[in-house]
C-alpha positions, 0 to 999 in steps of 0.5 A: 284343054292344056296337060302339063308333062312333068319331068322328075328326071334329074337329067333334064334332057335326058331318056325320061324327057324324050319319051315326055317329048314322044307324049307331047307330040302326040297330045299336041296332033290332037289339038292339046296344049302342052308344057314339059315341066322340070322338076328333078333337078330343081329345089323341093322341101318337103311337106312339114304339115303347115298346111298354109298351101291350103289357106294361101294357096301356095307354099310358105317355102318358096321353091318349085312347089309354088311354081308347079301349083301356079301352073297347076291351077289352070291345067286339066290333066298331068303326065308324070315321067320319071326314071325308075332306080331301085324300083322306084320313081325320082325322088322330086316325085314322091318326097315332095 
């Protein structure tokens, strides 16, 4: 079974990575591997609604999208972490 942590903070080692770090440490005593994936300082466009990640399986735009659906493709859950601002998650979570 493999999980992929994803870190929505823009400060990649910061608060939201420990606590991804506390997870994965966890996930890992019972034999789950794990990969903490960043995500909050790196490039995201938006969805336009081409819809070619549905016929190519990737995005036309190349950016952390595709490397995120990559990795995806083979992983049986997710975590996602995020610092919470004007109640809110990271908007590399909820814009992209």
């Amino acid at each position: 079974m493999k999980v992929i942590l994803v870190n929505g903070s823009p400060n990649e080692k910061g608060c939201t990575y420990t606590a991804l770090q506390e997870v994965e440490k966890t996930l890992r005593e019972n034999g789950i591997e794990t990969e903490i994936f960043q995500v909050g300082n790196k490039p995201i466009s938006g969805c336009i609604g081409f819809f070619t990640c549905t016929k190519n399986g990737k995005c036309f735009r190349d950016d952390t999208v595709n490397d995120f659906l990559e990795k995806a493709s083979s992983t049986n859950g997710f975590v996602f972490g995020s610092p919470v601002h004007f109640a809110a998650a990271s908007v590399a979570l909820t814009h992209s």
